[in-house]
PAKEZA-798055 format. One record per atom (N, C-alpha, C): x, y, z. Coordinates in pm, whole numbers, plus 32768, in hexadecimal, padded with zeros to 4 digits. Each point is the difference from the previous one (the first is absolute). Layout:
<pts>
XYZ
...
</pts>
This chain:
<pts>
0BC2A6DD8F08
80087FC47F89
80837FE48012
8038801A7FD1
806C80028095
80657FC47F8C
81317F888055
806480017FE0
80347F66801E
80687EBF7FEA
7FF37F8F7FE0
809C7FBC7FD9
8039803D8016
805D802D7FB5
80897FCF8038
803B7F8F7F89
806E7FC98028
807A805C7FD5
8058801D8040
808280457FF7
807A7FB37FF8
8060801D7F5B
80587F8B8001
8071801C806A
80657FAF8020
805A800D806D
8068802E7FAA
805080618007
807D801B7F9A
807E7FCC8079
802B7FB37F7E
80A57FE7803F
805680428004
802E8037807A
806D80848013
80857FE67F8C
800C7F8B7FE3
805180037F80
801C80367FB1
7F487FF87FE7
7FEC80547F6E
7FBE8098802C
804180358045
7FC28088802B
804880357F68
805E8040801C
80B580277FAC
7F927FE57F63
7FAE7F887FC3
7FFE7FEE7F83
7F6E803C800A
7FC88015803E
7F558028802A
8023809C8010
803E80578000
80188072801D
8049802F7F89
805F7FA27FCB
800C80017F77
7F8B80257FA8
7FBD7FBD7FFB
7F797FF87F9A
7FA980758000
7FF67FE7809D
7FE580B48016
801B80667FE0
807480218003
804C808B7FEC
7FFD80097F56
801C7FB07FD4
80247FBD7F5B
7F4980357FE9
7F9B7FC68018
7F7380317FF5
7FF780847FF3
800C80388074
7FF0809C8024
8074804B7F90
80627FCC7FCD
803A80797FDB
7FF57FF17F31
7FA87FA1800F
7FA380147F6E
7F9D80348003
7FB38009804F
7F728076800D
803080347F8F
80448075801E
7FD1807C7F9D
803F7FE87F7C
80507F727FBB
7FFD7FE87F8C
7F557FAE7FD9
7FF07FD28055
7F857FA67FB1
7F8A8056802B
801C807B8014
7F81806A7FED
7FE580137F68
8090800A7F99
7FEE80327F94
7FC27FAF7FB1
7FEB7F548047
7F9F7FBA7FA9
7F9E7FC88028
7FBF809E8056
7F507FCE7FF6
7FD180527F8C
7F977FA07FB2
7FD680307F8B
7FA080A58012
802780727FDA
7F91806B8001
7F717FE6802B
7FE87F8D7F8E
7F7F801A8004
7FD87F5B7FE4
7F917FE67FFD
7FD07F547FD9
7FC980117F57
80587FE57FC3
801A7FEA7F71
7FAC7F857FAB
7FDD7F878043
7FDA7F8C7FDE
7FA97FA98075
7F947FCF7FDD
7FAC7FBE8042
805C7FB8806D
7FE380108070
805F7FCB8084
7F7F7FB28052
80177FA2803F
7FB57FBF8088
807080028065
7FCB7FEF806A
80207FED8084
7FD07FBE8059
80277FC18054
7FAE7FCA8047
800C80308094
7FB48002805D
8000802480A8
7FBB7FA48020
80717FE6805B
7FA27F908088
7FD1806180A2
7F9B7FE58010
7FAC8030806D
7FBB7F9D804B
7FEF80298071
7FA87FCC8088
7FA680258027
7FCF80607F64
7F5880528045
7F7D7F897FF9
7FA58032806A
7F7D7FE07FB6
7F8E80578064
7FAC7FD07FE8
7F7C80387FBA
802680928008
7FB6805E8047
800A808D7FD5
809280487FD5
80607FB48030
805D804C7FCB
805C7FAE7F73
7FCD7F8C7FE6
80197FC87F72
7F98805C7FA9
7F787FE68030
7FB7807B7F99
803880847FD0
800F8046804A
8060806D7FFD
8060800A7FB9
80677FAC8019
806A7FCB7F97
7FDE800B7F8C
7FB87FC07FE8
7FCB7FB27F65
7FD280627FEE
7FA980658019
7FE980857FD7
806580507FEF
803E80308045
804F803B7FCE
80837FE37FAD
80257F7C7FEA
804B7FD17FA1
7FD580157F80
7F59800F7FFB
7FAE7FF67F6D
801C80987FD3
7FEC8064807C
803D807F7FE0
8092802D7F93
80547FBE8059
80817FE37FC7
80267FDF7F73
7FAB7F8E8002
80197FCA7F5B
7FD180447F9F
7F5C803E8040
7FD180717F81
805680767FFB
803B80288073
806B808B7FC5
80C07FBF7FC8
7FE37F81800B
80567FCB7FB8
800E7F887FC6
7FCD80157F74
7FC57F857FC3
80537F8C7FD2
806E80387FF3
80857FB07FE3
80217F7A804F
7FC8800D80B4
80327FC48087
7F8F7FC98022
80017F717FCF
7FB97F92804E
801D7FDB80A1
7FA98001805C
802E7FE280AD
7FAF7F848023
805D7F9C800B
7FB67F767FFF
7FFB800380C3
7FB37FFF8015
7FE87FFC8084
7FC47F7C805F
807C7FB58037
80167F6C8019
7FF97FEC8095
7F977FE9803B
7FC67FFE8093
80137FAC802B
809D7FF18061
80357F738042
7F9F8002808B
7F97801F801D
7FD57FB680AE
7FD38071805E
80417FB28048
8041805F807A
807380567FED
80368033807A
8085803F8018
80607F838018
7FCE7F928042
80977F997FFE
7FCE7FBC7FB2
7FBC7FE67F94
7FD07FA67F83
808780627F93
7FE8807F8001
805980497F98
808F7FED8051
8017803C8080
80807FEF8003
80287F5A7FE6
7FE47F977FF2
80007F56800B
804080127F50
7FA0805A7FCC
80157FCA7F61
805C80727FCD
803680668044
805480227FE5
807E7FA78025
7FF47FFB8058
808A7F7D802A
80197FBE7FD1
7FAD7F827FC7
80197F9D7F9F
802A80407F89
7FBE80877FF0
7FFC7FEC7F8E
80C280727FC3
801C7FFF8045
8086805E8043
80847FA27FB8
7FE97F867FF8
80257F507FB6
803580277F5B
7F9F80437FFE
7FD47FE27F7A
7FF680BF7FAF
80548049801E
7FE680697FDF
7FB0803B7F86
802F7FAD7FA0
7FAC802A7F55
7F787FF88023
7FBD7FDD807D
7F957FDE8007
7FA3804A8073
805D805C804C
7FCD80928024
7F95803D7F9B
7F8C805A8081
7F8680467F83
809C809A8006
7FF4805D7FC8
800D80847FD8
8014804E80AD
7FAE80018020
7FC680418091
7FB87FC98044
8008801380B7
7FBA7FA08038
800180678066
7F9D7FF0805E
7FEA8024807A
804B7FAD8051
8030803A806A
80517FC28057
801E803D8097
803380138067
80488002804D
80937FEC7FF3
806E809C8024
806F7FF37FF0
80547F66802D
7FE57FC78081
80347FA98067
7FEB7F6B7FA4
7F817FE17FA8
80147FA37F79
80537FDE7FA6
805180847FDE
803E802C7F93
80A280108030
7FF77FF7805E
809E80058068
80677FB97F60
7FE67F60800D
80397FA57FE9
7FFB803F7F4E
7FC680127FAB
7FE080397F97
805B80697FC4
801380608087
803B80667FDE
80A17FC67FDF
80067FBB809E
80A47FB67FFA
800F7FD27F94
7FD97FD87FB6
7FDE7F937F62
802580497F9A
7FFA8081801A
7FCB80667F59
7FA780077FB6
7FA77FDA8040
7F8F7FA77F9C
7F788088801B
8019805B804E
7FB780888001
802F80687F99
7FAA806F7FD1
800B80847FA9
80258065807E
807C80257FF7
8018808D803C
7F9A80837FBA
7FA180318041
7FA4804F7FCC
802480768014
807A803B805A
8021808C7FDF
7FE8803D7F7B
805E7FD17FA4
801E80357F75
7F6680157FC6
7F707F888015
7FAB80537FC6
7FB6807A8053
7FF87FF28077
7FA7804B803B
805380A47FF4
80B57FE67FE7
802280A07FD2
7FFB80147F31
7FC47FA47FCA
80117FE67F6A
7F6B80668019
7FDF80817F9B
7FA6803A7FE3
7FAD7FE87FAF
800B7FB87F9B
7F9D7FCE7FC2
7FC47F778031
80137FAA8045
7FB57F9C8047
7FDF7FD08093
80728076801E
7FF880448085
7FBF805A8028
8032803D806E
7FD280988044
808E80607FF1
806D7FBE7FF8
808A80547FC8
8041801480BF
7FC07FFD8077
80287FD98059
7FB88005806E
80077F858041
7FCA7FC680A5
7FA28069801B
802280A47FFB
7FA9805A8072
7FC880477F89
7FE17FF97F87
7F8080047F70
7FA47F8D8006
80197F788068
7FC97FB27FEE
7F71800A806D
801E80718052
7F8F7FE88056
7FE27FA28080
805C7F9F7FE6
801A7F998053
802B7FEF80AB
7FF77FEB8038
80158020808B
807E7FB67FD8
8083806F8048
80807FDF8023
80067F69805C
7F9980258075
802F7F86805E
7FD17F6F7FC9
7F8980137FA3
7FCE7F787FB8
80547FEF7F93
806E804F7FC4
803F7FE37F92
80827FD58070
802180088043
807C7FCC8054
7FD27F7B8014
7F8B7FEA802E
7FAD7F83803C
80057F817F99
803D80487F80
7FD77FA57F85
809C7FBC7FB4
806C803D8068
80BD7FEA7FDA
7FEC7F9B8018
80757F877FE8
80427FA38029
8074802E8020
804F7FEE808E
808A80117FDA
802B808C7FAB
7F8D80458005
802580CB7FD8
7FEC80177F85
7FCE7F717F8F
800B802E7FAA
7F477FEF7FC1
7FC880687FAE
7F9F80197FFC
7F917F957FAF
80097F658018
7F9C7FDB7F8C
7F8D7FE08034
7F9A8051805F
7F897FE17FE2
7FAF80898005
7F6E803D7FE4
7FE780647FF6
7F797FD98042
7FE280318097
7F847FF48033
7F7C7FF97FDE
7FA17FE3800E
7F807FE27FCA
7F9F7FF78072
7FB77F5F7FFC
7FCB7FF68075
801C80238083
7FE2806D8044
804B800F8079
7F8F800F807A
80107FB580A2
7FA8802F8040
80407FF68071
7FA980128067
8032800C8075
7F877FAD806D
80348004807E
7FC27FB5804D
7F88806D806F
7F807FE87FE6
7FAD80308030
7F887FCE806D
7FA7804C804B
7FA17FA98072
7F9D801C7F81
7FBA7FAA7FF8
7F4380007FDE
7FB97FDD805F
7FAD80528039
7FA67FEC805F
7F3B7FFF7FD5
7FAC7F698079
7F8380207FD6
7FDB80838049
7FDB80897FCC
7FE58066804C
7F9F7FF7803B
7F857FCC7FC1
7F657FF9803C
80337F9B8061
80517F978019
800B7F93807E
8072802F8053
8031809D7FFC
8051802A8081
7FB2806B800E
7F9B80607F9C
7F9C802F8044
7FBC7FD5807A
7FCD7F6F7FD1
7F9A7FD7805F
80607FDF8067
80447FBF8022
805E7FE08071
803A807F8045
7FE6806F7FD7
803C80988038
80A37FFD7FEB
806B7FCE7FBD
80727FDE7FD3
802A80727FA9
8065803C801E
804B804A7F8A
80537FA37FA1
802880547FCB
80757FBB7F87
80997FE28046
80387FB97FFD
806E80118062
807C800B7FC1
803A80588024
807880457FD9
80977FC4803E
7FEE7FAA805A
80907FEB8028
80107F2C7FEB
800E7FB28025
80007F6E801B
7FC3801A8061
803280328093
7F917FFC806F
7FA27FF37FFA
7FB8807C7FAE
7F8880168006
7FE87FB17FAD
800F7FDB7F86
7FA97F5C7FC5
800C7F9E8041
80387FF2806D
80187F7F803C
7F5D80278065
7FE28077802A
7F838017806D
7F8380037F9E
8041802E7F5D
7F81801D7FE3
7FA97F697FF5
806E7FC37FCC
7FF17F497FBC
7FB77FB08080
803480128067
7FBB7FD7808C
7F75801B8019
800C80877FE7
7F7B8049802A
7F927F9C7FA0
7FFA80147FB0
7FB37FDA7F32
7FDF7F668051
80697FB78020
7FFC7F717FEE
7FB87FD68092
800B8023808C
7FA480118044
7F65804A7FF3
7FF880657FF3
7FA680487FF8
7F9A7FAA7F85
800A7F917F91
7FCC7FC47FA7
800B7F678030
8008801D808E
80257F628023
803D7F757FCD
806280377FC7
806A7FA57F8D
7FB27FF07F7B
7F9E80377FD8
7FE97FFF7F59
8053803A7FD4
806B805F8015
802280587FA0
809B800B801C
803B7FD67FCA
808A80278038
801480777FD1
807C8035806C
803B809C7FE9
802F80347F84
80597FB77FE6
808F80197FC1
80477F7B7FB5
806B80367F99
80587FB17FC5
804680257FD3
806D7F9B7FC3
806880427F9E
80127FC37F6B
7FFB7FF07FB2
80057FEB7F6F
80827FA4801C
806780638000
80807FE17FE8
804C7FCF8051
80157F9A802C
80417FC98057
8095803A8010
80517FFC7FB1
8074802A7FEA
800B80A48023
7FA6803A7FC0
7FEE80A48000
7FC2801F8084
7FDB7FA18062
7FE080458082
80897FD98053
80267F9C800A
8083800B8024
807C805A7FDA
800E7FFB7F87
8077806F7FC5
7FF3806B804C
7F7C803F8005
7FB080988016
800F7FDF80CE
7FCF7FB9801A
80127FEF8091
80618010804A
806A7FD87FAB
80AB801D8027
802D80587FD8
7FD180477FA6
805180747FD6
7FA780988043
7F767FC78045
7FDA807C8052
80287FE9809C
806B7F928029
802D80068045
808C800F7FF1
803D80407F76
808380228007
805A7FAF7FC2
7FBC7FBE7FC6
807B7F697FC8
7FF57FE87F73
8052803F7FD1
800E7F9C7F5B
7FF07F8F7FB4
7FC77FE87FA2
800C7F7D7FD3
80457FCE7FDB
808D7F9D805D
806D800B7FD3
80067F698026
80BE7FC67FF6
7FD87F9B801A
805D7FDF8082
7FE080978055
80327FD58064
7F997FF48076
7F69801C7FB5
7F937FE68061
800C7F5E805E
8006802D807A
7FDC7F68804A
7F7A7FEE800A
7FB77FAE7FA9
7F9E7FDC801C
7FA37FD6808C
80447FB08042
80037FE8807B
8016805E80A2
802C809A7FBF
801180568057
7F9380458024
7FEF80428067
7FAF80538056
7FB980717FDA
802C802B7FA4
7FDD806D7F51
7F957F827FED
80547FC27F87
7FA47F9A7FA6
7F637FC6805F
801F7FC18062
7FAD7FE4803C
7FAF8033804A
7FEE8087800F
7F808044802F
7FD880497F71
804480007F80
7FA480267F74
7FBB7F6C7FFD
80397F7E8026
7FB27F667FF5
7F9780188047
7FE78001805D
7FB17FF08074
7F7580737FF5
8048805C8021
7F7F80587FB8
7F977FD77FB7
80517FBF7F90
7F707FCF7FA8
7FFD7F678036
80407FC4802B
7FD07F9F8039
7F6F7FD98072
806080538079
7FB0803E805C
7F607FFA7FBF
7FD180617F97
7F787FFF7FCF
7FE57FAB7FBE
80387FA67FC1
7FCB7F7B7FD9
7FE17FA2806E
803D7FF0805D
7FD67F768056
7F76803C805F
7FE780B98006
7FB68053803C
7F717FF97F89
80397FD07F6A
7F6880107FB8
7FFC80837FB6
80618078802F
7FBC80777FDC
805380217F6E
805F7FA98003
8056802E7F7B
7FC17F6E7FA5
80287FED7F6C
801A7FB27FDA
804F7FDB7F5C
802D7FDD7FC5
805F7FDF7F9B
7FAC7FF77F6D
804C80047F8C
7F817FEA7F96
80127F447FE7
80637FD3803F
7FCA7F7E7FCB
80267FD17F70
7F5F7F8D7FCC
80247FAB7FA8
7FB380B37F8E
7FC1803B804B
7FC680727FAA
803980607FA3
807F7FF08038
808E80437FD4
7FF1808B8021
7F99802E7FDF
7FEC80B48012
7F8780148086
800380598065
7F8B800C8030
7FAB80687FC5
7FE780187F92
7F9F805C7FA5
7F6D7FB88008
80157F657FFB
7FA37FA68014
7FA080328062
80487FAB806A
7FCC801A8086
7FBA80658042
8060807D7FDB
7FC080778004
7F7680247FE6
7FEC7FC97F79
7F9980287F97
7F7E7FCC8054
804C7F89800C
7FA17FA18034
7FB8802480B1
804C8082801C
7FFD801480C1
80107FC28042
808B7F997FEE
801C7FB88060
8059803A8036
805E80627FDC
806B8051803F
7FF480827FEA
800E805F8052
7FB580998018
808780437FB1
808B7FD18023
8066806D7FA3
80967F8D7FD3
802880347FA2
80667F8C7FC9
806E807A7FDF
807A7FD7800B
8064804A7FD4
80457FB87F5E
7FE7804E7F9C
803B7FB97F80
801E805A7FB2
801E7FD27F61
801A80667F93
7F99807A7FCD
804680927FFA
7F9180407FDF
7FCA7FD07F6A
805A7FE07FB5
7FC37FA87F86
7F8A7FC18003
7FC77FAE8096
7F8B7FB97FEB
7F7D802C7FFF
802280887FFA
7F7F8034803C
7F7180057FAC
804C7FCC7F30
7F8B7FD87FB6
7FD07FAA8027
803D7F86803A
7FE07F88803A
7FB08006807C
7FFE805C8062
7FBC80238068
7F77802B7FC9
802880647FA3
7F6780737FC5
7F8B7FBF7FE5
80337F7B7FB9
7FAE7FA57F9C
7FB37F97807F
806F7FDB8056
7FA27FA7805D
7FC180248067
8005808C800A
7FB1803D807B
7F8580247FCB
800E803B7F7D
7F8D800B7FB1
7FAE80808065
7F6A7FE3800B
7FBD807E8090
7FE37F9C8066
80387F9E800C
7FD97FD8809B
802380428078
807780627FF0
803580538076
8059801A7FCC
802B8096804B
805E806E7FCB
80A47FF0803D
803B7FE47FA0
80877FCB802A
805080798003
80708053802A
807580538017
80857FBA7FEB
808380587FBF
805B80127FF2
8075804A806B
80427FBD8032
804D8056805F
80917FEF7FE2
807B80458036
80687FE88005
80197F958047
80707FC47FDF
802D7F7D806A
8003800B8089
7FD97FED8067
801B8016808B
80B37FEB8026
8010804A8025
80AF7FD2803B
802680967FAC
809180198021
805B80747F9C
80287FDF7F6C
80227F947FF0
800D7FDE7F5D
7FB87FA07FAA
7FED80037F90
7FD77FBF7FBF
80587FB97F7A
7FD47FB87FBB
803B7FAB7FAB
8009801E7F72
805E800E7FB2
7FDB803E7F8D
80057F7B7FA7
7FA27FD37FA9
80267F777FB1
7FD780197F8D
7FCE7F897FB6
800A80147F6C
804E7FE37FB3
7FCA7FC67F6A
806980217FB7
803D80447F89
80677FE97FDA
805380467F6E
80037F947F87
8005806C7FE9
80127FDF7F53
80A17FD17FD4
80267F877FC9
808F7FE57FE9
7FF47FBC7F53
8070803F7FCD
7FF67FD37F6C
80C77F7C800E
7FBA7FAD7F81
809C7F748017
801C80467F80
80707FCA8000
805A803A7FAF
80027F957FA1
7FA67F987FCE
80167FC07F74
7F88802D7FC1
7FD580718042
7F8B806B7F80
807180427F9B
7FB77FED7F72
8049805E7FAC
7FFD80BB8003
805C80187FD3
7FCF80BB8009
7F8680297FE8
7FC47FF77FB0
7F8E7FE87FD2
7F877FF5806E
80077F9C8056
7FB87FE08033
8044803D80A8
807E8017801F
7FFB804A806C
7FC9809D7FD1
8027804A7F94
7F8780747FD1
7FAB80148035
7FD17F9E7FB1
7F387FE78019
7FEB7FE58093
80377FA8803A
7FED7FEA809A
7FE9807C803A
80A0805B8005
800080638045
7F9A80518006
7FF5801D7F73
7F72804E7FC4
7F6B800D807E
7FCD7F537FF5
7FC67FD7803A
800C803D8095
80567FD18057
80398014807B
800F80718029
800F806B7F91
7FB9809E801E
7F9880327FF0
7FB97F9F7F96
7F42801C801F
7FCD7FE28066
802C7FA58039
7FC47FBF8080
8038805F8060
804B80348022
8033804B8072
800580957FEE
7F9C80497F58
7FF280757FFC
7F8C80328078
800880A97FFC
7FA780008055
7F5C7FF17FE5
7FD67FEC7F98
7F877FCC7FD7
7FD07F628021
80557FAF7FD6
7FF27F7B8027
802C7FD9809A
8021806E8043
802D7FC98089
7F6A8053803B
7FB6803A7FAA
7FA580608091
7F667F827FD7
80077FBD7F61
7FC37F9A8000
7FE87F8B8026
80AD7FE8800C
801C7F6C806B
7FF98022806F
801B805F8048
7FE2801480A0
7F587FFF8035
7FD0806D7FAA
7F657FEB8020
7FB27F717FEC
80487FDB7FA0
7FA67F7D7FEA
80387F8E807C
80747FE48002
80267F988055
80398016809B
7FFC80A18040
80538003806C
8080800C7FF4
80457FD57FC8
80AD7FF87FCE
801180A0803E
8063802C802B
805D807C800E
803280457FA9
7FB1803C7FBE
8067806A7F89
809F7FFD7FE8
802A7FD97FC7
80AA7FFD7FC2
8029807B7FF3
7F8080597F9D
802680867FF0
7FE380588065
805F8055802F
7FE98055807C
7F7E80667FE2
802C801D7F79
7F85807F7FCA
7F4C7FA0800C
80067F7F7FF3
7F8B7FEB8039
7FE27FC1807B
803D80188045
7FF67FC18071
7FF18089805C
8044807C7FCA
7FC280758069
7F9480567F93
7FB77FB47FAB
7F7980607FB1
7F9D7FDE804A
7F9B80607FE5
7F777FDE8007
7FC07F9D7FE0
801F7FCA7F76
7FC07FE17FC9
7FFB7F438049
806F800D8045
801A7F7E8061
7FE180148069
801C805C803C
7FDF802280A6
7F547FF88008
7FD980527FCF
7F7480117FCA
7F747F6E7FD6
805C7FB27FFB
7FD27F897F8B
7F797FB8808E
7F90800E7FC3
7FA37FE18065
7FD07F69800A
801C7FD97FB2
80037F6C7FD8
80657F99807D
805480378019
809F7FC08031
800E803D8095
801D7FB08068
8012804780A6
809680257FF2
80507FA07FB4
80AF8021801B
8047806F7FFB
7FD480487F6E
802A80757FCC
7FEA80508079
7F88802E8058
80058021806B
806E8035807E
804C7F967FFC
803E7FEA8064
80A97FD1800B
8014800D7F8E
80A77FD97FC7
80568046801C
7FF680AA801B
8040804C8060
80277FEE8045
7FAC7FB88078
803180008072
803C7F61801D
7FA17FC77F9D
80287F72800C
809D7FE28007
801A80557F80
809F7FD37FD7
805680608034
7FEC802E8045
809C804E806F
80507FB5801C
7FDD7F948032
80797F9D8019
800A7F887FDB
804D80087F6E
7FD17F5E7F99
80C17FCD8058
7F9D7F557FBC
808E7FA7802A
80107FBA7F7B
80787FF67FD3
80067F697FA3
804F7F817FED
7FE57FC6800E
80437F7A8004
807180097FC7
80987FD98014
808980557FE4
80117F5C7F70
801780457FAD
80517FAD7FB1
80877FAA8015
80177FC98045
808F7FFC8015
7FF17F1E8010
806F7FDD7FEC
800D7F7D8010
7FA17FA78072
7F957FBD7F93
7F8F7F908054
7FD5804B8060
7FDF80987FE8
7F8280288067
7F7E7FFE7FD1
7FF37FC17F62
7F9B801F7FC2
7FAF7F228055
80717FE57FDD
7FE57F638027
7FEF800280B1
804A80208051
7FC380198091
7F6780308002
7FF880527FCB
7F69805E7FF4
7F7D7FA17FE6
801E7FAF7F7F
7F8B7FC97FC0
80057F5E8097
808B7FFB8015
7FD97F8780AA
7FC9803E806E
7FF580578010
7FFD80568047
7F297FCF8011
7FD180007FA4
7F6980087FE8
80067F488053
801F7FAE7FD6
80137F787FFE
7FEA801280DC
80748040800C
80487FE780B2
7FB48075803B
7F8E80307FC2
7FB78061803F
7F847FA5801A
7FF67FAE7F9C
7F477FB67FE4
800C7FA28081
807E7FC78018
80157F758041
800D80328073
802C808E804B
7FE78025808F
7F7180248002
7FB5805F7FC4
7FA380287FFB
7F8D7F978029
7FFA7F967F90
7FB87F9F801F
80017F95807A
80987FF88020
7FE67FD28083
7FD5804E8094
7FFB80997FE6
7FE6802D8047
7F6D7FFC8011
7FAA80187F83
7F7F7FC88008
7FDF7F87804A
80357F8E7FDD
7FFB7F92805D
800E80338072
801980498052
802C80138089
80847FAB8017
80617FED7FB0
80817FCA8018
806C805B803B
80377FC48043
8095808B8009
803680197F95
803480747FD4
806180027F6F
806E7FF88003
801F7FD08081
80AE80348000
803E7FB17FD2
7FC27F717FCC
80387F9D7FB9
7FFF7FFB7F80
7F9F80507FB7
7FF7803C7F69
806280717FF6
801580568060
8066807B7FF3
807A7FB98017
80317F908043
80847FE57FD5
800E7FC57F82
7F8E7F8C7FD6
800F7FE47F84
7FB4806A7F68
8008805A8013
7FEE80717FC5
80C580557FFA
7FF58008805E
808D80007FEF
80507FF07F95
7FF77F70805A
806E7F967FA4
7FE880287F45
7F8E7FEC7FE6
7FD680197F6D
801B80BC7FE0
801380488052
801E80A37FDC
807D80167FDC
804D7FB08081
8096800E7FDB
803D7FB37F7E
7FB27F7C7FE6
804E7FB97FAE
7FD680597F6E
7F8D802B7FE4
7FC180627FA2
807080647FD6
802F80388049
80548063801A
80757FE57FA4
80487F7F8024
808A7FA07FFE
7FE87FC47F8C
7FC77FE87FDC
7FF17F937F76
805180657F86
</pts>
């Protein structure tokens, strides 16, 4: 489900007045704690913008209805921009025009870069340590430390995790049964298992895929040791055997891409591809289209790390008190541990709260393969670093992955897409 995203360029000029603003921000926190309202006194709305749908907009909307009946005061207008780059698009524009921000929005930190520089974000320390609309502090909140770090700009705290997942294998089990195939645990071995599947079915069936174009590369280089930085050479001897690899099985047949399909959940469903690497989030989306035609599995990512994504919750700062209150309010129902062991079971998402993410009542959940396997899955999460236009390299990154890939299908050489892949990584970088 996955992170489109233009990053403004700051002029070293204005560092000196941008650090200003900063410091000047941070060292009002704890006066403008004293004016969050106790309690919600007067009929308040809010609005949140989100990128859910089907099972996990349902969900939402359920449990928002929760919300409002234990607090009748707080209307939650709930405003469904799209996609993930349909919302980040209309956050941007809409960034112009601040009075015209919803309340709260789902987002990705690397969106909000330019936002933050602006002032135009709620420093959320002061409520999440404020006790009455808070938790009174960070480690009462239940919250995973490393997903509340995941959610800073620049160190300072305005977003509060939510949707969170990680990158997982789904495999057809009954179609590596029959092929005698284990589950494969390393890239190697999906690279033999994907071979095996796609011969052995005499090209009906391809092996393997990747969802994420961007997220198999990031992950490819960084299980070979390399950061996502922007001193990656694209064009180097690293980069290009994480290229090739999946290349290699495209022009071979045994790998293949999701395409105009966008997700391979499709495909899957459909048995045209035996295992796909994507969000554990999709897995309502998997459940529903596999239906009983054959018994699908959940595995950890093949390789040593995996991807931690998702997004947070960010409140603008032309909400009145009032309505940052009520927000907050909100933004701790959703991330209590009741509504996180409801949103996880229902949609796959990763528990926020640690206390449900090591219960029973999740581990246990017979409905769901993920809960299963998140232990081991997540030993070694990665995340995309916040820091200047890595959020904008990333989302090109999908673009200069499709255009080698596909020529590799053609049976083309790539080495002429990997220089001009390049060219578009570095300038990504530079802008």
């Amino acid at each position: 489900m996955k992170f489109g995203k233009k990053l403004a360029t700051i002029a070293i000029a204005g560092a000196a007045l941008i650090l200003g603003a900063c410091s000047n921000s941070n060292s009002s926190s704890s006066s403008s704690d004293a004016k969050i309202p106790s309690k919600i006194t007067k009929k308040t709305t809010i609005v949140f913008w989100h990128g859910m749908t089907g099972v996990q907009q349902s969900t939402l909307k359920k449990l928002t209805a929760e919300f409002e009946k234990a607090n009748p005061k707080v209307t939650v207008k709930l405003e469904n921009q799209g996609s993930y780059p349909d919302l980040q698009s209309k956050i941007n524009s809409t960034l112009q025009s601040p009075k015209n921000l919803p309340t709260i929005t789902q987002a990705y930190p690397g969106w909000l870069y330019n936002a933050a520089e602006n002032n135009l974000l709620v420093d959320l320390k002061p409520y999440i340590n404020n006790k009455n609309v808070g938790w009174g502090s960070a480690s009462a909140s239940g919250i995973s430390s490393t997903l509340l770090d995941g959610a800073k700009i620049k160190g300072t705290q305005y977003g509060i995790p939510f949707n969170k997942s990680i990158e997982t294998l789904t495999y057809n089990k009954t179609l590596l049964d029959k092929y005698g195939v284990k589950v494969p645990k390393t890239m190697a071995e999906l690279k033999t298992a994907a071979e095996t599947i796609y011969k052995k079915s005499k090209g009906k069936v391809v092996g393997a895929g990747f969802d994420s174009l961007s997220n198999y590369y990031v992950l490819g280089m960084k299980n070979e040791g390399v950061n996502f930085t922007k001193n990656i050479n694209f064009s180097g001897a690293t980069s290009k055997k994480v290229i090739n690899y999946y290349a290699d099985g495209m022009k071979a047949g045994y790998f293949r891409i999701a395409g105009s399909d966008n997700y391979l959940s499709g495909p899957f469903a459909n048995q045209k591809v035996a295992m796909f690497i994507g969000t554990s989030a999709g897995e309502g989306f998997v459940k529903q289209g596999v239906g009983k035609k054959f018994t699908y599995g959940v595995a950890a990512r093949p390789g040593k790390y995996t991807m931690s994504q998702g997004t947070d919750i960010y409140m603008f700062k032309q909400a009145s008190s009032m309505q940052r209150a009520a927000a907050f309010k909100y933004i701790k129902f959703l991330t209590s541990k009741k509504s996180q062991l409801t949103w996880a079971n229902a949609t796959g998402y990763v528990p926020v709260n640690t206390s449900v993410l090591n219960s029973k009542a999740y581990t246990d959940n017979s409905d769901m393969k993920t809960p299963k396997i998140l232990k081991d899955a997540t030993k070694n999460m990665y995340t995309l670093p916040v820091t200047k236009n890595a959020n904008a390299t990333y989302s090109q990154l999908s673009t200069i992955m499709q255009n080698i890939l596909t020529a590799a299908q053609k049976k083309q050489n790539v080495n002429t897409q990997i220089t001009n892949g390049k060219t578009k990584f570095d300038a990504a970088w530079k802008q």
